[in-house]
One Martini backbone bead per residue (centre of mass of N, CA, C, O) as a GRO file, in nm:
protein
  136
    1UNK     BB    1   1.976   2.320  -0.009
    2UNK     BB    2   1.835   2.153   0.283
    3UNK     BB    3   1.649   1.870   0.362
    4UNK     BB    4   1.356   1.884   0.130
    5UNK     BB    5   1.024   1.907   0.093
    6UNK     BB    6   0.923   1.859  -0.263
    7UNK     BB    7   0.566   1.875  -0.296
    8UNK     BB    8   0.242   1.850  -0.487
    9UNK     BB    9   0.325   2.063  -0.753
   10UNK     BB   10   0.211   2.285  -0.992
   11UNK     BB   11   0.379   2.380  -1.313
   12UNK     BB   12   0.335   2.582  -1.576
   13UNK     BB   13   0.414   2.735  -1.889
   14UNK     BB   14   0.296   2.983  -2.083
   15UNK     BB   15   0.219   3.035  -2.402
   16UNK     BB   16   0.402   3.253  -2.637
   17UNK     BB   17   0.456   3.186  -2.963
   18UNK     BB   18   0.580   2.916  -2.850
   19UNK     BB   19   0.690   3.037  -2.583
   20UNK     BB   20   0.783   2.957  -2.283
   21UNK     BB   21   0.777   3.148  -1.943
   22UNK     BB   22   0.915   2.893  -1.860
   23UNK     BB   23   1.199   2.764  -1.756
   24UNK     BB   24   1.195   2.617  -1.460
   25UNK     BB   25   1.045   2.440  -1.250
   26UNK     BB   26   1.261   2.314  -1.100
   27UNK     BB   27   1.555   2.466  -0.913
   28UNK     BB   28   1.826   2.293  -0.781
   29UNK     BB   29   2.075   2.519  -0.636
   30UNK     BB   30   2.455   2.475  -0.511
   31UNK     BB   31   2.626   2.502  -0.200
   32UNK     BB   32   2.547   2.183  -0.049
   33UNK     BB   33   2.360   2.063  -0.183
   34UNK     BB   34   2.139   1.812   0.022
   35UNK     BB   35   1.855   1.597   0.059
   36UNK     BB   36   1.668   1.605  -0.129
   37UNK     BB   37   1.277   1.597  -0.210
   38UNK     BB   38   1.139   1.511  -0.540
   39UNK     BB   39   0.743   1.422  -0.488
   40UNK     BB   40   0.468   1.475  -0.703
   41UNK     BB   41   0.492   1.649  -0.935
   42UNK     BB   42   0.358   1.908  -1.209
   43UNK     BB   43   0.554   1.979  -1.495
   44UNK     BB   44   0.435   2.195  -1.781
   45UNK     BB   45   0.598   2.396  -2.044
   46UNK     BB   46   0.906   2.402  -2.007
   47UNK     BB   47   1.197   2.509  -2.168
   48UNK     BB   48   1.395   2.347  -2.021
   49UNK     BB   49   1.359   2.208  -1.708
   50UNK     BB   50   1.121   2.018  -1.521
   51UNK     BB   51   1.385   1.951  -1.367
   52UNK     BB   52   1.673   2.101  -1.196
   53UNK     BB   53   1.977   1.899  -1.031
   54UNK     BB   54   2.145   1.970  -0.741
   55UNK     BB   55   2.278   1.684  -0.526
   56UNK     BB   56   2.318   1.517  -0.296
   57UNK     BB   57   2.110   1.300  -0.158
   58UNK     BB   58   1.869   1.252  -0.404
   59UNK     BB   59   1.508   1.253  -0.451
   60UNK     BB   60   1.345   1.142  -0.742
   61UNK     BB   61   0.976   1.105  -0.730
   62UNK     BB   62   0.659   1.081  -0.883
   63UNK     BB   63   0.700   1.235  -1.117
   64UNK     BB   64   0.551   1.464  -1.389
   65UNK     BB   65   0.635   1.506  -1.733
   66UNK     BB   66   0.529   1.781  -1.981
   67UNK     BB   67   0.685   1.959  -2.250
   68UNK     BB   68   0.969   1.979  -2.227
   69UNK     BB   69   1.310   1.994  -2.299
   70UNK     BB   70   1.367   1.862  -2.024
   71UNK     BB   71   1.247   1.670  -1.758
   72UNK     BB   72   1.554   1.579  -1.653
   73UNK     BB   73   1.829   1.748  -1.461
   74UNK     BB   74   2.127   1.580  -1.371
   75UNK     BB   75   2.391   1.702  -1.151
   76UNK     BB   76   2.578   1.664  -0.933
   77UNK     BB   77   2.484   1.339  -0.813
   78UNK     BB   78   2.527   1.164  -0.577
   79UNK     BB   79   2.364   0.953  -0.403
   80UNK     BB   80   2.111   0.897  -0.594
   81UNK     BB   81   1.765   0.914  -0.700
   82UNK     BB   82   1.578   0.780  -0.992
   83UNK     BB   83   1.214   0.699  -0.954
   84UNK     BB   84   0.882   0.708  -1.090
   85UNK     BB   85   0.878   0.828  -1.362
   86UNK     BB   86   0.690   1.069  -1.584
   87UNK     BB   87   0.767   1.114  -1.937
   88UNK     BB   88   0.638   1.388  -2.183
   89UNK     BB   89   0.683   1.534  -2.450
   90UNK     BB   90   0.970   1.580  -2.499
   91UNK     BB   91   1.239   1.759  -2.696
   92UNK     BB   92   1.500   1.606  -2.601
   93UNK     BB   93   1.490   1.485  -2.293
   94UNK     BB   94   1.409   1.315  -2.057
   95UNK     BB   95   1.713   1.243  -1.954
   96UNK     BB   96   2.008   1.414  -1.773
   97UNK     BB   97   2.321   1.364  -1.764
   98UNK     BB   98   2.593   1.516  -1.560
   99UNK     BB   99   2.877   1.470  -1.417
  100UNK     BB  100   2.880   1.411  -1.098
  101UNK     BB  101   2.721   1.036  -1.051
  102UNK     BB  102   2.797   0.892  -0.863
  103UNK     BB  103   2.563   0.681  -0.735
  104UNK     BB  104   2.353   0.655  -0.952
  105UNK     BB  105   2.001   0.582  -0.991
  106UNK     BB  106   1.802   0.525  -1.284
  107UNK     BB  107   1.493   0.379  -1.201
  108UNK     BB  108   1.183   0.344  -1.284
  109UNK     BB  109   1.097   0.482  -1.569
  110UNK     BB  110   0.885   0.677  -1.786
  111UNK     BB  111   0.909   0.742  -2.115
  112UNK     BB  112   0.980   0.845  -2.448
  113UNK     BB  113   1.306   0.862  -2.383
  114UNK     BB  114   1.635   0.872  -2.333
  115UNK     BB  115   1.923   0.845  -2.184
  116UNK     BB  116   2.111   1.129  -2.138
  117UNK     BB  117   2.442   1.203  -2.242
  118UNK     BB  118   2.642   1.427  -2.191
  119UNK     BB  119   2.928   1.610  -2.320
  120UNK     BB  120   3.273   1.693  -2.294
  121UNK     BB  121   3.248   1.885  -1.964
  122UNK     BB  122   3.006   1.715  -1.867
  123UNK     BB  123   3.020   1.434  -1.849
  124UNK     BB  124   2.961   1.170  -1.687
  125UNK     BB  125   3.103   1.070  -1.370
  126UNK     BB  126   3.104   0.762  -1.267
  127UNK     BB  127   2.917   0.518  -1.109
  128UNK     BB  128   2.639   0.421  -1.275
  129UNK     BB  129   2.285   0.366  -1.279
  130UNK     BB  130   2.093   0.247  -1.585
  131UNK     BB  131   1.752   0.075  -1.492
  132UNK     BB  132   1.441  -0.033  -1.567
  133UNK     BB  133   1.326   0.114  -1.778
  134UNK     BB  134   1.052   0.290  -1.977
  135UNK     BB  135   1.019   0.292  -2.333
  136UNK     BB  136   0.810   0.423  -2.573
   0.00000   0.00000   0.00000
């Protein structure tokens, strides 16, 4: 998945007995992905993340996401931006940081919680900004 731009889709995910039917609402991953832009997108009830991101040169920005159990989870994601999103009533993390993430900028950012790092063998690796974040 390379240079894509997803933009403007709505992903709901209707619950049946209290769990969601959709597990990720956005979810690029793969070997070489890169540059892709997840823009203006709005994501509500999905299982795991609500943008579920891996890739270089990652540009995810304007997107609302609610109900999630993570709104975003970025992973392998150097020198990308996370920015302009809102994140509401997440179950677990509005932000989760894992593995590779040098080089990765997260901010102005609407939040509920806080931003999460993964611990463990998936713990974020290299040097990131996370700043200017709103959390509520």
């Amino acid at each position: 998945a390379m240079y894509n731009l997803i933009e403007g889709n709505m992903l709901y995910g209707e619950e049946v007995d209290g769990v969601s039917q959709l597990k990720r609402g956005i979810h690029l991953y793969g070997p070489g992905t890169r540059g892709n832009q997840i823009i203006g997108n709005r994501v509500s009830n999905v299982r795991y993340a609500g943008i579920d991101c891996v890739g270089a040169d990652l540009l995810v920005s304007g997107n609302y996401l609610e109900g999630c159990a993570t709104g975003i989870s970025a992973a392998y994601c150097p020198d990308s931006f996370v920015t302009g999103n809102i994140v509401r009533r997440s179950r677990g993390a509005s932000i989760r940081l894992q593995r590779d993430v040098a080089g990765l900028v997260v901010s102005g950012n609407s939040l509920d919680r806080e931003v999460v790092l993964a611990t463990g063998t998936a713990a974020p690796t290299g040097m990131y900004v996370v700043e200017s974040n709103f959390v509520a």
